[in-house]
PDB file of N, CA, C and O in Angstrom, chain B, residues numbered from 101:
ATOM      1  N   UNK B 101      52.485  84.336  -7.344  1.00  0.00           N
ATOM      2  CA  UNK B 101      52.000  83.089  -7.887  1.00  0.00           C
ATOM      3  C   UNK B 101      51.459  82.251  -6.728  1.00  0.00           C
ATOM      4  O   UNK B 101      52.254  81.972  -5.830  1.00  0.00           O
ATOM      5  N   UNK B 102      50.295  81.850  -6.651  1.00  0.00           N
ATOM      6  CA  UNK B 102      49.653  80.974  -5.903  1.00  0.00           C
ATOM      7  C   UNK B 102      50.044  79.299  -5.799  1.00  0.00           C
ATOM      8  O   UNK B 102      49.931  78.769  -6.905  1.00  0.00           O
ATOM      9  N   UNK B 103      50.385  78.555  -4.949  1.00  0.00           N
ATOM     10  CA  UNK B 103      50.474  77.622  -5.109  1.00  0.00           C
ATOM     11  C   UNK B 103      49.369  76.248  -5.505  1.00  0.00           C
ATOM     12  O   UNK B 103      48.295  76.787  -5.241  1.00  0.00           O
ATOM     13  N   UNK B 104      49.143  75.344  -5.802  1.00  0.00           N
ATOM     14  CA  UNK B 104      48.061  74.580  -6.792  1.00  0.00           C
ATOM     15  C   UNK B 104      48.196  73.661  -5.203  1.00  0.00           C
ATOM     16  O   UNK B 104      49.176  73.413  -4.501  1.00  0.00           O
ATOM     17  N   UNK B 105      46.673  73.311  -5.051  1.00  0.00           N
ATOM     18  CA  UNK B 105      46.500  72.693  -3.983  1.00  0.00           C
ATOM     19  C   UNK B 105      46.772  71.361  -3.796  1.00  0.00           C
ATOM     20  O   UNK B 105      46.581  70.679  -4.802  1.00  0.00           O
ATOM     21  N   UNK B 106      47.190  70.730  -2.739  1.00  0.00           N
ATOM     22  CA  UNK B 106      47.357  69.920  -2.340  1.00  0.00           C
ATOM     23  C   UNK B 106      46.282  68.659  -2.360  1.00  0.00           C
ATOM     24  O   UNK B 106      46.522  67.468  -2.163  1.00  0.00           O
ATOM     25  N   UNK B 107      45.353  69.133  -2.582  1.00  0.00           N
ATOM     26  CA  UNK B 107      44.599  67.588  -2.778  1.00  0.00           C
ATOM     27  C   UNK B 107      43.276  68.121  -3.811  1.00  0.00           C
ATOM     28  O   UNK B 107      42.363  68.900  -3.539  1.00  0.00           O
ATOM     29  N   UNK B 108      43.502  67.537  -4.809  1.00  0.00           N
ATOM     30  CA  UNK B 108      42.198  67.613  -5.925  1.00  0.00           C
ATOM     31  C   UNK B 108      40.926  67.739  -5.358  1.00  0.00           C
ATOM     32  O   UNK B 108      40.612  66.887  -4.526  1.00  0.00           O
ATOM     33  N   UNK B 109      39.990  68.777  -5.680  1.00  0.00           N
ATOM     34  CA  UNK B 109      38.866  68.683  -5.138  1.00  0.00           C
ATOM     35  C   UNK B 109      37.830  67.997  -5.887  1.00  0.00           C
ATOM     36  O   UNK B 109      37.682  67.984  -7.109  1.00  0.00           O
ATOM     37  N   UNK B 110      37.094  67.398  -4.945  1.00  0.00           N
ATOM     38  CA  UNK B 110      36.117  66.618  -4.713  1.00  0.00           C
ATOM     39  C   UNK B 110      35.160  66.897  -5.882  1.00  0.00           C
ATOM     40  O   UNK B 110      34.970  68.109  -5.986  1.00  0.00           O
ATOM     41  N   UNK B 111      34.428  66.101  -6.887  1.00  0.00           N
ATOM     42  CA  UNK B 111      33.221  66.408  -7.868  1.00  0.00           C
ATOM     43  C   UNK B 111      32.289  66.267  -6.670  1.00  0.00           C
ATOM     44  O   UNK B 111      32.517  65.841  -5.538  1.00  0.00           O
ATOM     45  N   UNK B 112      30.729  66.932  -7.451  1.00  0.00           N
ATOM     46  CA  UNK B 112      29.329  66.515  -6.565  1.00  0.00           C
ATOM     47  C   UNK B 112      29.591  65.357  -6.276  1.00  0.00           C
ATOM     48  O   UNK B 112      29.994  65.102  -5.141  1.00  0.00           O
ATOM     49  N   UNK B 113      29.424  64.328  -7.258  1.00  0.00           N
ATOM     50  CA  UNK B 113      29.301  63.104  -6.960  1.00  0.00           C
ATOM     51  C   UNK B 113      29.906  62.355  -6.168  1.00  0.00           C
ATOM     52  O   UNK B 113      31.074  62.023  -6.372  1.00  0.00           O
ATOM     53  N   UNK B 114      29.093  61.889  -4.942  1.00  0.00           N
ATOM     54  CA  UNK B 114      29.692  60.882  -4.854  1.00  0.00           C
ATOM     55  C   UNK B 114      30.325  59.926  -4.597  1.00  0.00           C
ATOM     56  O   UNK B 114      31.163  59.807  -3.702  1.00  0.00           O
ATOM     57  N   UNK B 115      29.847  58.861  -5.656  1.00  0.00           N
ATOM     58  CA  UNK B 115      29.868  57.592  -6.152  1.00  0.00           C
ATOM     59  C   UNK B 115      31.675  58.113  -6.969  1.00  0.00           C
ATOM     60  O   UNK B 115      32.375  57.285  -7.551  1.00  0.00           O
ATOM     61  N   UNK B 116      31.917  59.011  -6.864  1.00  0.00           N
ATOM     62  CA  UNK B 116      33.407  59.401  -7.919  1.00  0.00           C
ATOM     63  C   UNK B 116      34.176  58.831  -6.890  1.00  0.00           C
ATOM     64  O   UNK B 116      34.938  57.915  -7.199  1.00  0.00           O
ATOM     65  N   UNK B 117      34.134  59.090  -6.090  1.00  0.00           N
ATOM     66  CA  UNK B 117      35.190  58.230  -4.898  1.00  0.00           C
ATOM     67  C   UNK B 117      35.464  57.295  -4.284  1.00  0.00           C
ATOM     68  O   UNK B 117      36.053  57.031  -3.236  1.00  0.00           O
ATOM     69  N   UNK B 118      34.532  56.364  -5.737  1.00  0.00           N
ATOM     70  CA  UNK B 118      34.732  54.990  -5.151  1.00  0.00           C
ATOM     71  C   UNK B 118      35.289  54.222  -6.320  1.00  0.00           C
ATOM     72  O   UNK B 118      34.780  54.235  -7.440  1.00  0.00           O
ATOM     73  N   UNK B 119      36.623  53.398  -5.903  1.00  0.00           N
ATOM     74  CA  UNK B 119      37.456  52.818  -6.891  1.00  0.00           C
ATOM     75  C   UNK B 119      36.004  52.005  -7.966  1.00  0.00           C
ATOM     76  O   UNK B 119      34.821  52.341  -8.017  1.00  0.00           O
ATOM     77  N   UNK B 120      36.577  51.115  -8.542  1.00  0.00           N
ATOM     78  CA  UNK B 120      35.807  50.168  -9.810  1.00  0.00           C
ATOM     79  C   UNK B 120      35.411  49.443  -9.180  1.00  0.00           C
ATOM     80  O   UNK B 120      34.187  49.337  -9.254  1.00  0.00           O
ATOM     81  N   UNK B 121      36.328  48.258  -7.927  1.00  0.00           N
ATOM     82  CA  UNK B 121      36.168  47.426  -6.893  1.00  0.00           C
ATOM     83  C   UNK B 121      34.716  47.454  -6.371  1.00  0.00           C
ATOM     84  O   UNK B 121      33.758  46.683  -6.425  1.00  0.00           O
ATOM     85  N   UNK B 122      35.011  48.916  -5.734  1.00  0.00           N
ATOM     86  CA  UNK B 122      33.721  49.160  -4.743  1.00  0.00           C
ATOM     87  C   UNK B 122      32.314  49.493  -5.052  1.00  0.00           C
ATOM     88  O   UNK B 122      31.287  49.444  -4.376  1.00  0.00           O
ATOM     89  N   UNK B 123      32.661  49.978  -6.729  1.00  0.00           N
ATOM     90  CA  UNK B 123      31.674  50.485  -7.527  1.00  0.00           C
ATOM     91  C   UNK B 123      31.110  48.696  -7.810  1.00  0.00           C
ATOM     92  O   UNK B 123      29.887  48.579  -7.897  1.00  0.00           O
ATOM     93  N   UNK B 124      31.683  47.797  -7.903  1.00  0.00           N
ATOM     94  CA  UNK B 124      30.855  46.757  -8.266  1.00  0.00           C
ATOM     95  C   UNK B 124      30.608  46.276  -7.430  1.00  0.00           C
ATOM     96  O   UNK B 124      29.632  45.581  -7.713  1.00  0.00           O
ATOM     97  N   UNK B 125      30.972  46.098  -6.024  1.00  0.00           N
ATOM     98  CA  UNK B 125      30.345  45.551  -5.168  1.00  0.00           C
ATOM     99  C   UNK B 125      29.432  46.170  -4.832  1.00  0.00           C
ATOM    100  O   UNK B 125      28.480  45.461  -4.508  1.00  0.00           O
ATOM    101  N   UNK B 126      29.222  47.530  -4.732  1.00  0.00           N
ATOM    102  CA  UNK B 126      27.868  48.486  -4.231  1.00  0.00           C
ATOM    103  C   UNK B 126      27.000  47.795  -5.534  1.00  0.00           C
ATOM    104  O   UNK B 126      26.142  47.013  -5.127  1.00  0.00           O
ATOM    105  N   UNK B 127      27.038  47.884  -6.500  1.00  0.00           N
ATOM    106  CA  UNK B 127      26.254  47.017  -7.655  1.00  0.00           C
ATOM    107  C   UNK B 127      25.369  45.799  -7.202  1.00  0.00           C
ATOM    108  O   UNK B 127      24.145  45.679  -7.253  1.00  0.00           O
ATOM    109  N   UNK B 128      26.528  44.747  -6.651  1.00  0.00           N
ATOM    110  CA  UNK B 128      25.881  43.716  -6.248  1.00  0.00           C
ATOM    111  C   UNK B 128      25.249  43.324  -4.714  1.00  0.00           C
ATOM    112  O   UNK B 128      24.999  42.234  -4.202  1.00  0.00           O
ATOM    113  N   UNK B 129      25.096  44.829  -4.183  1.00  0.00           N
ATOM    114  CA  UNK B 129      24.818  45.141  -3.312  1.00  0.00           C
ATOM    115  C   UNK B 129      23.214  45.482  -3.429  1.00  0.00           C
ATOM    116  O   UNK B 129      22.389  45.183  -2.565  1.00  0.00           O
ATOM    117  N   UNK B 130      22.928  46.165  -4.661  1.00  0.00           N
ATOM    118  CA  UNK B 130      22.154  46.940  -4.727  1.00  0.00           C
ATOM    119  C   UNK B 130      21.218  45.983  -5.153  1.00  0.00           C
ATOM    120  O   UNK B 130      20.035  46.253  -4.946  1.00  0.00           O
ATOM    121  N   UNK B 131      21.634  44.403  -5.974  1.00  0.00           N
ATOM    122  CA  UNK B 131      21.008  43.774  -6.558  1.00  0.00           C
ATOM    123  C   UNK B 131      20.328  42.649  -5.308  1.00  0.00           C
ATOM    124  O   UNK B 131      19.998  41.470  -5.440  1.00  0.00           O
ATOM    125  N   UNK B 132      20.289  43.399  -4.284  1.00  0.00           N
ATOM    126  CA  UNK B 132      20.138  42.596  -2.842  1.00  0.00           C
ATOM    127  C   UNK B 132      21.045  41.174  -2.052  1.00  0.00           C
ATOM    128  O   UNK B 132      20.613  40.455  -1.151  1.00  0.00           O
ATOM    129  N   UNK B 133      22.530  41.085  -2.808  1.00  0.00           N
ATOM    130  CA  UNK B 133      22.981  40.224  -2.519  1.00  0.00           C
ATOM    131  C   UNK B 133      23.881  40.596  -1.022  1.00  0.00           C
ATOM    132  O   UNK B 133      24.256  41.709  -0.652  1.00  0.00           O
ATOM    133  N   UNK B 134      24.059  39.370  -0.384  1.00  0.00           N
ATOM    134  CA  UNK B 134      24.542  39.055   0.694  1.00  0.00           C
ATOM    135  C   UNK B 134      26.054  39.468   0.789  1.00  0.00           C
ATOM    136  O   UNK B 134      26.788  39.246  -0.175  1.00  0.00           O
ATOM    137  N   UNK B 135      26.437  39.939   1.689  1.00  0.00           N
ATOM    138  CA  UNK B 135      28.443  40.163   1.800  1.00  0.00           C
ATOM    139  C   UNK B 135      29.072  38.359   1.191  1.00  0.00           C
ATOM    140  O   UNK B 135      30.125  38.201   0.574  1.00  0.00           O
ATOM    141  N   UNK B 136      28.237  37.379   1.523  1.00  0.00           N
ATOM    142  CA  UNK B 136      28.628  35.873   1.521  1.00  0.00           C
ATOM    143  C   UNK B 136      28.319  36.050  -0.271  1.00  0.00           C
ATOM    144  O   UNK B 136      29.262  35.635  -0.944  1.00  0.00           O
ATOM    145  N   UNK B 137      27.195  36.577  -1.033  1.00  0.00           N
ATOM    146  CA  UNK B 137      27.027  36.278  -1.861  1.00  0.00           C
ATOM    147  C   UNK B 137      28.074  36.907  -3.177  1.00  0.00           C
ATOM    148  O   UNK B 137      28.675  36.385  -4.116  1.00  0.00           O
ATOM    149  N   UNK B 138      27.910  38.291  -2.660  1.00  0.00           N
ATOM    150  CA  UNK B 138      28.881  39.154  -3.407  1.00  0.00           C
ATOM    151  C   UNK B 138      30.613  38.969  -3.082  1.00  0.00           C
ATOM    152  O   UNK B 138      31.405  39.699  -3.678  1.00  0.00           O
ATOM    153  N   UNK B 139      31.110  37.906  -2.067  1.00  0.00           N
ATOM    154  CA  UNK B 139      32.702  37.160  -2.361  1.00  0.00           C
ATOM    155  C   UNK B 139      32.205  36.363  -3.406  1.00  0.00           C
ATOM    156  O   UNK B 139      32.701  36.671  -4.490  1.00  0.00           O
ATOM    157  N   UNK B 140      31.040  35.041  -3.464  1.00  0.00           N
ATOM    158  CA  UNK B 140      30.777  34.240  -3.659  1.00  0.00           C
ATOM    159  C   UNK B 140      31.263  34.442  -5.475  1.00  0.00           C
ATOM    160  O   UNK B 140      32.147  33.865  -6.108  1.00  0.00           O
ATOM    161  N   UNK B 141      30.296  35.469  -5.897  1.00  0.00           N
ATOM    162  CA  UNK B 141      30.330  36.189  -7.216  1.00  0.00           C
ATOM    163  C   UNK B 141      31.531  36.347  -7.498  1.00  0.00           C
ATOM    164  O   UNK B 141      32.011  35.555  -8.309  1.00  0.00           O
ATOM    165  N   UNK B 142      32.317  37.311  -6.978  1.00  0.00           N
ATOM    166  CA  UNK B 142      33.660  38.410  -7.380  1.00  0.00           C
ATOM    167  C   UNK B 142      34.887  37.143  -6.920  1.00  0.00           C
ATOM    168  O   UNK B 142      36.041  37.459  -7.211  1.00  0.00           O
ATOM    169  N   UNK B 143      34.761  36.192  -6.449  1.00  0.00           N
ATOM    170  CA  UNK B 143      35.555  35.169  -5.873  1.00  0.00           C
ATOM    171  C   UNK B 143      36.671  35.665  -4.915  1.00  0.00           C
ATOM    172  O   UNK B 143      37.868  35.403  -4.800  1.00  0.00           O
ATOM    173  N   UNK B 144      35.688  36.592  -4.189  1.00  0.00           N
ATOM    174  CA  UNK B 144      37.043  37.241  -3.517  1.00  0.00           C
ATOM    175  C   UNK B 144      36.586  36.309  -1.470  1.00  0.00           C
ATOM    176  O   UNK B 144      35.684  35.559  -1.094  1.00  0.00           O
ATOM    177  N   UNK B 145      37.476  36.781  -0.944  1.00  0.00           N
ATOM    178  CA  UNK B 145      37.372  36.226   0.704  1.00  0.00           C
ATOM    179  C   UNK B 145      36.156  36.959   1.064  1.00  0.00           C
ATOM    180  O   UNK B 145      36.004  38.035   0.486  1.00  0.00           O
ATOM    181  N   UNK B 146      34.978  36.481   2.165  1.00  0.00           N
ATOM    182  CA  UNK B 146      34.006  37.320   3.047  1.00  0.00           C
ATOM    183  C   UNK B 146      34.781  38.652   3.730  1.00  0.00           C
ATOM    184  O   UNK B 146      34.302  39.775   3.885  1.00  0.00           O
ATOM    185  N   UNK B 147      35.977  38.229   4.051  1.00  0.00           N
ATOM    186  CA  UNK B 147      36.486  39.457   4.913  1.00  0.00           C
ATOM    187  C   UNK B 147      36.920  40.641   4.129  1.00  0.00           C
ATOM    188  O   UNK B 147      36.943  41.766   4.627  1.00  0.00           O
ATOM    189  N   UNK B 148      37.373  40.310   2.514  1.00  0.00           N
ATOM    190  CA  UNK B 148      37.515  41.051   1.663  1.00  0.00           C
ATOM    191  C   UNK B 148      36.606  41.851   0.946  1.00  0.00           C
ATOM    192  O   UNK B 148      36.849  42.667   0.057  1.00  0.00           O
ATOM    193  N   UNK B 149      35.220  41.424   1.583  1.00  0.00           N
ATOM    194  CA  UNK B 149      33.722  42.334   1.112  1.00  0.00           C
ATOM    195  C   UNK B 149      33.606  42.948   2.300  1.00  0.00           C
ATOM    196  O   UNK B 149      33.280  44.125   2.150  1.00  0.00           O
ATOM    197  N   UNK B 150      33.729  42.656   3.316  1.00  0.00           N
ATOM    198  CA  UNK B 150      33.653  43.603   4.283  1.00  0.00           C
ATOM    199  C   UNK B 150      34.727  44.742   4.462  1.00  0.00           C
ATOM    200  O   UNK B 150      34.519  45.754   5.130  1.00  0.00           O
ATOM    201  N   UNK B 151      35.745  44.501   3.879  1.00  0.00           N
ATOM    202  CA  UNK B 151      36.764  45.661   4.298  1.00  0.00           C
ATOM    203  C   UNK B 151      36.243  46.679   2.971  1.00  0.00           C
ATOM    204  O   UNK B 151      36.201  47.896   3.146  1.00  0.00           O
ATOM    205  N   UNK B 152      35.901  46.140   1.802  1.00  0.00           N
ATOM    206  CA  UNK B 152      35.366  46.884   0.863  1.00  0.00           C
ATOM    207  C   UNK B 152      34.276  47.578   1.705  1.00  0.00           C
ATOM    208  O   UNK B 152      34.441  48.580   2.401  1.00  0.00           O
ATOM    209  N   UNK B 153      33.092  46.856   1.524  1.00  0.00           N
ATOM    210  CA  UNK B 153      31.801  47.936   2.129  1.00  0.00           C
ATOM    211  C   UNK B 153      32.180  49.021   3.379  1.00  0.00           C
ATOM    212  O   UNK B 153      31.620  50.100   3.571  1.00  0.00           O
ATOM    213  N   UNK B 154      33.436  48.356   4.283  1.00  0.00           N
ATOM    214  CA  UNK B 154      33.521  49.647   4.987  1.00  0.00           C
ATOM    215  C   UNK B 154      34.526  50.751   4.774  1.00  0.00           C
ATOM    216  O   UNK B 154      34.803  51.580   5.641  1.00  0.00           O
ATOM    217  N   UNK B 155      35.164  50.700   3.317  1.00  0.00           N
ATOM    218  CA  UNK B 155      35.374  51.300   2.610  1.00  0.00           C
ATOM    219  C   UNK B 155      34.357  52.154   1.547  1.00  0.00           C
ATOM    220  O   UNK B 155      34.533  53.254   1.023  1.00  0.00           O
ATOM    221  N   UNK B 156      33.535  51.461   1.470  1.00  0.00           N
ATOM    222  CA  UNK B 156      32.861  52.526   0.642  1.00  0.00           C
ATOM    223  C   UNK B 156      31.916  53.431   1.585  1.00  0.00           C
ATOM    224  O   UNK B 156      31.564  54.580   1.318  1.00  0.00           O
ATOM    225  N   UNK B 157      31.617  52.794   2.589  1.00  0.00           N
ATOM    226  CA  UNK B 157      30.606  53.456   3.791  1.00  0.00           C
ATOM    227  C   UNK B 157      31.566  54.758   4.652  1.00  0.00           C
ATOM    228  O   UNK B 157      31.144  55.536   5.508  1.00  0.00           O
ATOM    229  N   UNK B 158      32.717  54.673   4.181  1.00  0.00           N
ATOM    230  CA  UNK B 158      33.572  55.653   4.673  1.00  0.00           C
ATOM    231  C   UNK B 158      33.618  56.939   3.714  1.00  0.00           C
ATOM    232  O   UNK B 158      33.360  58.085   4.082  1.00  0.00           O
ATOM    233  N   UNK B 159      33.988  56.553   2.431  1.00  0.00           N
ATOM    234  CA  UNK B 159      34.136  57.024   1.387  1.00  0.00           C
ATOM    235  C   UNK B 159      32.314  58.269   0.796  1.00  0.00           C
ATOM    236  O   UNK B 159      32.050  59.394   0.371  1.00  0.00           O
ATOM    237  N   UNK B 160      31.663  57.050   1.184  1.00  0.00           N
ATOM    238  CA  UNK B 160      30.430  58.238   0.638  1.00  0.00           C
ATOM    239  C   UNK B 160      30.094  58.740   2.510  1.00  0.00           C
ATOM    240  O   UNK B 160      28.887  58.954   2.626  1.00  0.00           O
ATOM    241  N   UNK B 161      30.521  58.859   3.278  1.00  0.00           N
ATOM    242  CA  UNK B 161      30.533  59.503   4.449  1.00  0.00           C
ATOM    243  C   UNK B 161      29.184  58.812   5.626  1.00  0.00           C
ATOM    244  O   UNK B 161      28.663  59.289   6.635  1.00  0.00           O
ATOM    245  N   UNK B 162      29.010  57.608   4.948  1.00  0.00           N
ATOM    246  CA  UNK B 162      28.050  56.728   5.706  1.00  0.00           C
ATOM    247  C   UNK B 162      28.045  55.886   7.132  1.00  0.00           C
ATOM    248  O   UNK B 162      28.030  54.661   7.258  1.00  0.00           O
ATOM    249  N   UNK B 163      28.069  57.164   8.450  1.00  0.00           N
ATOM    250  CA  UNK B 163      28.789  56.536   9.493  1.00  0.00           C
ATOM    251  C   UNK B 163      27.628  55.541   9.897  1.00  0.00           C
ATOM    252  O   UNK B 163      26.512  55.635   9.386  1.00  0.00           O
ATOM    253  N   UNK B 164      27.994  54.438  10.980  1.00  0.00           N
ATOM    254  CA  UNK B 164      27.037  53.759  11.686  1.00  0.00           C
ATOM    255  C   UNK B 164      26.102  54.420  12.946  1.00  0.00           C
ATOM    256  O   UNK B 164      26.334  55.185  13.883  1.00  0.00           O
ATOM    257  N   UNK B 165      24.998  53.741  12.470  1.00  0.00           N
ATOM    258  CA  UNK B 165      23.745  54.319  13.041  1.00  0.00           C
ATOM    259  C   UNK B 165      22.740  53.472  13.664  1.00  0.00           C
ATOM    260  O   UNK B 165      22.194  52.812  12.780  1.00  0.00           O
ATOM    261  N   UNK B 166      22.217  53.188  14.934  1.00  0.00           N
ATOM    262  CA  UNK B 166      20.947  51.866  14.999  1.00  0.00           C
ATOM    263  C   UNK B 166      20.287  52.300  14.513  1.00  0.00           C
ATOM    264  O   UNK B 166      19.223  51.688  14.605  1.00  0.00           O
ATOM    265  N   UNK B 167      20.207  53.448  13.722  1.00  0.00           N
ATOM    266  CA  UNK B 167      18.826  53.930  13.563  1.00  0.00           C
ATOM    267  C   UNK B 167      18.603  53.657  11.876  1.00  0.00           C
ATOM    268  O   UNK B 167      17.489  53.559  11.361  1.00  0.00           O
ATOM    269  N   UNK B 168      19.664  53.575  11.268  1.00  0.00           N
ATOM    270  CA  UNK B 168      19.488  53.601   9.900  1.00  0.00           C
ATOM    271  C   UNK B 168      20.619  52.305   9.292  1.00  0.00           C
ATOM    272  O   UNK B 168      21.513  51.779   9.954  1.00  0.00           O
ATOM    273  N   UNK B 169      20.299  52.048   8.036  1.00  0.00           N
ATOM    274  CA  UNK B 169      20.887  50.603   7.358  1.00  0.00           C
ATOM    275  C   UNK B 169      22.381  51.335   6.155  1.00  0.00           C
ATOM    276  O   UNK B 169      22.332  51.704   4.981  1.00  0.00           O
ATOM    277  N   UNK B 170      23.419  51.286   7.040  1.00  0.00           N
ATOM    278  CA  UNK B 170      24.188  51.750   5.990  1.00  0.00           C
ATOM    279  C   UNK B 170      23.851  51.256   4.323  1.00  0.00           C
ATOM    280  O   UNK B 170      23.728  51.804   3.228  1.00  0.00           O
ATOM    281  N   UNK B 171      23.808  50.217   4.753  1.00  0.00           N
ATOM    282  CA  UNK B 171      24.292  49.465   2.795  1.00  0.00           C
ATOM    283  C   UNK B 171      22.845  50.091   2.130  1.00  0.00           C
ATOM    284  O   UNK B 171      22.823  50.775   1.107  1.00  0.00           O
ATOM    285  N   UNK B 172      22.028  49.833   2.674  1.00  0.00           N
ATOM    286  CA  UNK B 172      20.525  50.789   2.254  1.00  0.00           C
ATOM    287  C   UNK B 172      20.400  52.219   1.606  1.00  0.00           C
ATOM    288  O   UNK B 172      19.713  52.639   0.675  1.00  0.00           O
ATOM    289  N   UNK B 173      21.276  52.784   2.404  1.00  0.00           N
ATOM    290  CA  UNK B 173      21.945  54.501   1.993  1.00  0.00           C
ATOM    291  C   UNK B 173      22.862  54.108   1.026  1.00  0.00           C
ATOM    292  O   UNK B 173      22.515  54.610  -0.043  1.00  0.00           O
ATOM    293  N   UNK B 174      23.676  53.573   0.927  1.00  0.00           N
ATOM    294  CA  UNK B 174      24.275  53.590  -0.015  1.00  0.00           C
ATOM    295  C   UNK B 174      23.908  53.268  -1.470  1.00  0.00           C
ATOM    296  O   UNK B 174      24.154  53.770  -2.567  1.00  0.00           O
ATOM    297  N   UNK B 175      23.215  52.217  -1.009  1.00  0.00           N
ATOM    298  CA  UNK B 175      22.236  52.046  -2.309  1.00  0.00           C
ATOM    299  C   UNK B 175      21.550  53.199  -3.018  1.00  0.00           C
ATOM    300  O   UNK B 175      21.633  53.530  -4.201  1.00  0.00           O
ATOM    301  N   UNK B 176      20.751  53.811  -1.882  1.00  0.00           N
ATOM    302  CA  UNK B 176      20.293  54.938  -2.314  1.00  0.00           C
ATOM    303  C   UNK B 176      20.841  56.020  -3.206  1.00  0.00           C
ATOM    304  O   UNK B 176      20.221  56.778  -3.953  1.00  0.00           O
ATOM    305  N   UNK B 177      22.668  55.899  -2.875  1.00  0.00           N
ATOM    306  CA  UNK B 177      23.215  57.277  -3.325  1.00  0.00           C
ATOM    307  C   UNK B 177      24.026  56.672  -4.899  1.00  0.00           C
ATOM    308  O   UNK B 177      24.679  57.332  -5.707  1.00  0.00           O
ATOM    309  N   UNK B 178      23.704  55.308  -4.919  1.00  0.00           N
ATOM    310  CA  UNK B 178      24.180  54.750  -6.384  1.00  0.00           C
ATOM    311  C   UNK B 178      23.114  54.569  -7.314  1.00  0.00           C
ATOM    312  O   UNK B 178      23.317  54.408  -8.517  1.00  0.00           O
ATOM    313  N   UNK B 179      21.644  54.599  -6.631  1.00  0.00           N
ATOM    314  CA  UNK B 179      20.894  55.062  -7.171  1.00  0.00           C
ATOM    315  C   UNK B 179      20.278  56.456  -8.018  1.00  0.00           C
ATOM    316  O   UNK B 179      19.847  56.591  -9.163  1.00  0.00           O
ATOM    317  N   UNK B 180      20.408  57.141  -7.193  1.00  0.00           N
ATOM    318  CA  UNK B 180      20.629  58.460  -7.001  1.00  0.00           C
ATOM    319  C   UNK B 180      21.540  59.142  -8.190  1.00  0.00           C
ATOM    320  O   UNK B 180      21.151  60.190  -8.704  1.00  0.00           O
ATOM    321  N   UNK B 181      22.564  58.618  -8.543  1.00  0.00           N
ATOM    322  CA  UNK B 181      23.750  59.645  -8.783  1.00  0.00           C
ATOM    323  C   UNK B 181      24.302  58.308  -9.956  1.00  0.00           C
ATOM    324  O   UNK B 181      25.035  58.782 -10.824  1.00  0.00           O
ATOM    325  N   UNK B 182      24.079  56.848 -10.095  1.00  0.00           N
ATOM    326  CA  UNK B 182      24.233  56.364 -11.585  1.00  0.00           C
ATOM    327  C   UNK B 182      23.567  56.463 -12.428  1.00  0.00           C
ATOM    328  O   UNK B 182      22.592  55.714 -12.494  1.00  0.00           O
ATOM    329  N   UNK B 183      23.803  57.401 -13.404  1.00  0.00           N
ATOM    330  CA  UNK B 183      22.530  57.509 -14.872  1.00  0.00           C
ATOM    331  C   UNK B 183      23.450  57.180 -15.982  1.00  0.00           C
ATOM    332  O   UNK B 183      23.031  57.137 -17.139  1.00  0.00           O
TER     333      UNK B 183
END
């Protein structure tokens, strides 16, 4: 008998690995709002949108780059992959 693995594997997607939280802030992310704008909205702290976005920039595997705009990619991949 084989043992059942230790950590659920991963769907394509994804946007699956991102709580509801992060799924709406990438939302109001996407709708071009500001880290200031999207606490402003969700009434949460500035520092509490940032620990989110670098949570989700972790989560869809979006390391930092000078060369490229994380929240931009990300957009892209909630674009991409919400139908």
């Amino acid at each position: 008998m084989t043992a059942a693995p230790a950590v659920e594997p991963q769907t394509g997607r994804r946007l699956d690995r991102l709580s509801r939280r992060e799924l709406e802030v990438l939302r109001l992310i996407a709708l071009g709002l500001s880290n200031a704008a999207v606490a402003d909205q969700l009434y949460l702290a500035g520092k509490t949108v940032e620990t989110v976005c670098s949570s989700i920039f972790r989560k869809l595997e979006l390391h930092p780059s000078d060369h490229v705009n994380r929240r931009v990619l990300a957009v892209l991949v909630l674009l991409r992959e919400d139908v």
